[in-house]
C-alpha positions in Angstrom: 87.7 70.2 99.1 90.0 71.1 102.5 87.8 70.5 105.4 87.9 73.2 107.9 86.7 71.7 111.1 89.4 68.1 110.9 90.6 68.8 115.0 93.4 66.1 113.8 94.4 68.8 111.3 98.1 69.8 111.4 99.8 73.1 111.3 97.4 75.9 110.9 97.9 78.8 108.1 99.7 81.9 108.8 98.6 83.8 111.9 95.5 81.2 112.5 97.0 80.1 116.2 98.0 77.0 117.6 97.2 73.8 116.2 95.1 70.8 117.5 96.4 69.3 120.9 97.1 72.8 122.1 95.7 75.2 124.7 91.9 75.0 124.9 90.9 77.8 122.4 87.3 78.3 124.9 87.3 80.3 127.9 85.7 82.6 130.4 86.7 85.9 129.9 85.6 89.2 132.1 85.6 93.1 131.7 89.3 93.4 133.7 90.9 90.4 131.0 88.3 91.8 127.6 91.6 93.6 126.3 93.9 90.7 126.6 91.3 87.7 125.5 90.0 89.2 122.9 91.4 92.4 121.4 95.5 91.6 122.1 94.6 88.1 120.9 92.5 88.8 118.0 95.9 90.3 116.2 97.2 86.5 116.1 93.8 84.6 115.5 90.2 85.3 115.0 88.1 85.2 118.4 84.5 84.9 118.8 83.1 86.7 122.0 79.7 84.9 122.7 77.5 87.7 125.0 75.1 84.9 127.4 73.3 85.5 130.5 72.3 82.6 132.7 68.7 83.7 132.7 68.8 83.0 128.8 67.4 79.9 127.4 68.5 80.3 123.5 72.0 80.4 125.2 71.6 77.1 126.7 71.6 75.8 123.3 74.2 78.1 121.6 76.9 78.1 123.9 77.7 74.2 123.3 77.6 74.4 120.1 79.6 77.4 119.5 82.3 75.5 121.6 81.9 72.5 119.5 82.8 74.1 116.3 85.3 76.3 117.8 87.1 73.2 119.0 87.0 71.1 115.9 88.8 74.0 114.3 92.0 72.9 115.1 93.0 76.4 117.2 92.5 78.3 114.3 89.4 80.1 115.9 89.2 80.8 120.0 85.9 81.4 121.8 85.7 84.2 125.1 82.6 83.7 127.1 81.4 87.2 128.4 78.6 87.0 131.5 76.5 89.9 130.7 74.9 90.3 134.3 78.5 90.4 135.7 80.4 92.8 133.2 77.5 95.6 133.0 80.4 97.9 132.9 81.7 96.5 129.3 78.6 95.8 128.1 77.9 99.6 128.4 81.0 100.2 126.9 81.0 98.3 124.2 76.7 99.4 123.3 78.1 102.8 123.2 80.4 102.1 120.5 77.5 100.1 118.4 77.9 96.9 119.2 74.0 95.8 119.5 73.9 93.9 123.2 70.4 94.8 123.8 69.9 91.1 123.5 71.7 87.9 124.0 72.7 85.6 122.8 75.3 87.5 120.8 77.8 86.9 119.2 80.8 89.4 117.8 84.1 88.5 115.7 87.1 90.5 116.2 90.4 90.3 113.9 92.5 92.4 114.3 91.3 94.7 117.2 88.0 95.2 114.9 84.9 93.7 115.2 84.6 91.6 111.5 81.0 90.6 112.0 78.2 89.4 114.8 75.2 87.1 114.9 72.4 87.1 117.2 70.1 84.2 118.2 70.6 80.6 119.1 71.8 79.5 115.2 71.7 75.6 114.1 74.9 74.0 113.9 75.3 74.4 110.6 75.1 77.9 110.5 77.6 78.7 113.2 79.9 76.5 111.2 79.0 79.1 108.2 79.9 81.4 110.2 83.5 80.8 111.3 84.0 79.9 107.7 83.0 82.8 106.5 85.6 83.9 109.7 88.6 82.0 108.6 88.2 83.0 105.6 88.2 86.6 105.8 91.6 86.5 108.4 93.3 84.7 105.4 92.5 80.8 106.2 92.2 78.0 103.3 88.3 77.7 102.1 86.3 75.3 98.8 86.8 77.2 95.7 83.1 77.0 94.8 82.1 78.9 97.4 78.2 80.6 96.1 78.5 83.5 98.7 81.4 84.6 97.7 80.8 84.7 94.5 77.0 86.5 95.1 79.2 89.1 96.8 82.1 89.4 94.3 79.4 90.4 91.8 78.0 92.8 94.2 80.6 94.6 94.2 81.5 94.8 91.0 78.6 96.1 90.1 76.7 93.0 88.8 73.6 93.5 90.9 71.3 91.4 88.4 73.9 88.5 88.5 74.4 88.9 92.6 70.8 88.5 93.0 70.2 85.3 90.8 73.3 83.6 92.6 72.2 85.1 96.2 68.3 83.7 95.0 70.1 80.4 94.2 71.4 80.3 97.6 68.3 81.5 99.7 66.7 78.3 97.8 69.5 75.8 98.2 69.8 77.5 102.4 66.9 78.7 103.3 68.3 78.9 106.8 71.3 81.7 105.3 70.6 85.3 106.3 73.3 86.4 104.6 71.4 85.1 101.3 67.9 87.2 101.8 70.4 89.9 102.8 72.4 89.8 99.9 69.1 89.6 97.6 67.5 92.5 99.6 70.6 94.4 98.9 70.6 93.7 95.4 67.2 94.6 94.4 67.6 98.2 96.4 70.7 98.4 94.1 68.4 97.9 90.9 66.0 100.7 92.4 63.3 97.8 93.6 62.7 98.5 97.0 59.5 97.3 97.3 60.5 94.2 95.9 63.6 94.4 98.6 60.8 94.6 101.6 59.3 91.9 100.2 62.3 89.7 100.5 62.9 90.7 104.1 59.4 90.2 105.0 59.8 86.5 103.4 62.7 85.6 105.9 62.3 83.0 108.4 60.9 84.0 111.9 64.1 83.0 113.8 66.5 85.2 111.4 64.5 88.7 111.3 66.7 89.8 114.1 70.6 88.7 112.2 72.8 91.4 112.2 72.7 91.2 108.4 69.2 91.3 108.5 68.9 94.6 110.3 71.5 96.0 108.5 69.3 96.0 105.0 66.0 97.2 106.8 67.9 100.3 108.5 69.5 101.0 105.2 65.6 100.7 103.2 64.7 103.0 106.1 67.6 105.5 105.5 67.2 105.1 101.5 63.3 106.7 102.4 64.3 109.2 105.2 67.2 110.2 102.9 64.9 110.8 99.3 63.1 113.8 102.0 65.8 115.3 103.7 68.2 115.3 100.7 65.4 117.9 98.8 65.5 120.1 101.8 69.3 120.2 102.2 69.9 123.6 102.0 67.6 124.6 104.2 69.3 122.6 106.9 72.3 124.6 106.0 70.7 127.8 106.7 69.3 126.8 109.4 72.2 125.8 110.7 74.4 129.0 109.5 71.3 130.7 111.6 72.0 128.8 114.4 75.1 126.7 114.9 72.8 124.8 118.1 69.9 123.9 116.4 71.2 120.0 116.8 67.3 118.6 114.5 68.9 120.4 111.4 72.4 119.2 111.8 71.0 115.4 112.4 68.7 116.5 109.2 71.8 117.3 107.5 73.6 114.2 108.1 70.6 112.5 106.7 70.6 114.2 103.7 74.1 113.5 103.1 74.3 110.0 103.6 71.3 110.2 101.1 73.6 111.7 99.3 76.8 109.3 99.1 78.6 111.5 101.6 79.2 109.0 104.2 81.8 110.8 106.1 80.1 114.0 105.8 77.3 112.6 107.4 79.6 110.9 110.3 81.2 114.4 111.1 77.9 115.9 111.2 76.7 113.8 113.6 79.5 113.3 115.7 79.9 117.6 115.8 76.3 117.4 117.1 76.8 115.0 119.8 80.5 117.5 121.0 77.5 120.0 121.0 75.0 118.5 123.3 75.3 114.7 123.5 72.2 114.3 125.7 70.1 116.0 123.8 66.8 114.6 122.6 67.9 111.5 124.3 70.9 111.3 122.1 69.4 111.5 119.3 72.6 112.1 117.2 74.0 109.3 118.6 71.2 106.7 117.9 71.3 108.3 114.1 74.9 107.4 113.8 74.5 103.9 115.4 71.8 103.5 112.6 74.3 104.7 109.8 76.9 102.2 111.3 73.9 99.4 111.4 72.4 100.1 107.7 76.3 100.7 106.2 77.7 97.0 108.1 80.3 96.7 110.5 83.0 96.1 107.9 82.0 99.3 106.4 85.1 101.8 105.4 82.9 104.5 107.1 81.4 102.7 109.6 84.9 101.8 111.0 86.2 105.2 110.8 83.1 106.6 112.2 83.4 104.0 115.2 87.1 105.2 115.9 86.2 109.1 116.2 82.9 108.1 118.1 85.0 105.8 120.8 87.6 109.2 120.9 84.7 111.9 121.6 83.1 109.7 124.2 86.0 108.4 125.8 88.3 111.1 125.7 
């Protein structure tokens, strides 16, 4: 089995950065150097941007360890420190676009000038180290073979939701510290048509993971799957509605409801984002807050949610 985290580890894989004995791959970074630290350099290796604030305890305790880990991985991981207090103007920016920094600590991937995946919440060691496995992995680096997750997640998506659940329940009871596990089960079972079942899972998740990213993710898309089964037998009356009266901005966010219900994830992005070019305020952007909820339930690595993300980023910051 390679180990990941040797710092005395030579010559990283392709594109994974410098090797051990380099530049310190953990720094302050800022709202004037974001573009430069973290987007720029994401193109050559992965880069975790841990979102802290001095008044925040759980950060106390993150923070050390995230730069831990990212140093015993050999420059094949770097780690930007963002002060939210002193970058309100990024941190704005970068909320507006879906990134959830309503609470710290934080923490978002980016490969490739995209955000890969986030965590929230002072995780244990072992967990961060999960983490930026899970990381390295996806941006091409060496992992074990036997690897549970990925194959829970190879079955999901092939389809295999009965034998993606039994490996992702073999996993919540070998870790039951891994989010991604009751995720991945949660996910399943909706899959099978048990979503009560699925509730149930989330409601049995540890205290200190209810708010993961991944976590979320599954109870917004529960939500959606309910909210969807109502608006999807009204559809065409959101159509007239809307033929009526091209303004009436509750159908069109109805609409997109009905058509994510539906499969038509793009559909329901276009909706949405025609609603907000209408009237973005309205409702206290209500249109907005949907699509940020499609983004959340669908993941970050989402085909849809990545598109969406782009035309949202061009309508507000045009």
């Amino acid at each position: 089995m390679d180990v990941i985290f040797d710092p005395n580890r030579q010559g990283p894989g392709p594109g994974m950065g410098a090797a051990a004995g380099g530049p310190d791959p953990v720094k302050d970074g800022d709202q004037k150097t974001f573009m430069q630290d973290v987007v720029n350099a994401s193109r050559e290796v992965p880069v975790l941007v841990d979102f802290w604030a001095t008044w925040c305890g759980p950060c106390k305790t993150l923070t050390p360890t995230l730069e831990k880990v990212v140093r015993a991985a050999g420059g094949r991981v770097r780690l930007v420190k963002i002060d939210i207090d002193k970058n309100r103007s990024l941190v704005q920016q970068l909320t507006q676009l879906g990134l959830p920094l309503q609470s710290v600590p934080t923490v978002a991937a980016f490969w490739q000038g995209q955000i890969l995946d986030l965590f929230q919440g002072a995780l244990p060691e072992g967990e961060v180290k999960r983490f930026i496995e899970g990381l390295l992995k996806a941006a091409g680096g060496q992992m074990p073979s036997a690897d549970l997750l990925a194959e829970a997640k190879a079955a999901a998506e092939e389809g295999d939701h009965q034998g993606a659940l039994q490996l992702f329940g073999t996993l919540v009871q070998e870790d039951p510290e891994n989010a991604e596990a009751f995720a991945g089960a949660a996910r399943a079972l909706m899959a099978l048509g048990e979503e009560e079942q699925a509730l149930q899972v989330l409601d049995s998740v540890p205290p200190k993971l209810k708010d993961h990213a991944e976590i979320v993710s599954v109870r917004s898309a529960l939500e959606l799957a309910a909210e969807g089964r109502k608006a999807r037998a009204k559809l065409s009356e959101f159509e007239t509605r809307l033929a009526a009266d091209p303004d009436d901005h509750q159908a069109r966010i109805d609409l997109a409801v009905a058509l994510n219900a539906s499969g038509e994830r793009e559909g329901a992005v276009d909706a949405l984002l025609e609603a907000i070019r209408r009237d973005r305020a309205w409702n206290d952007e209500a249109a907005r807050k949907q699509l940020l909820k499609f983004f959340e339930a669908w993941g970050f690595d989402d085909a849809a949610s990545k598109a969406g993300r782009r035309k949202l980023s061009s309508l507000l910051f045009r």
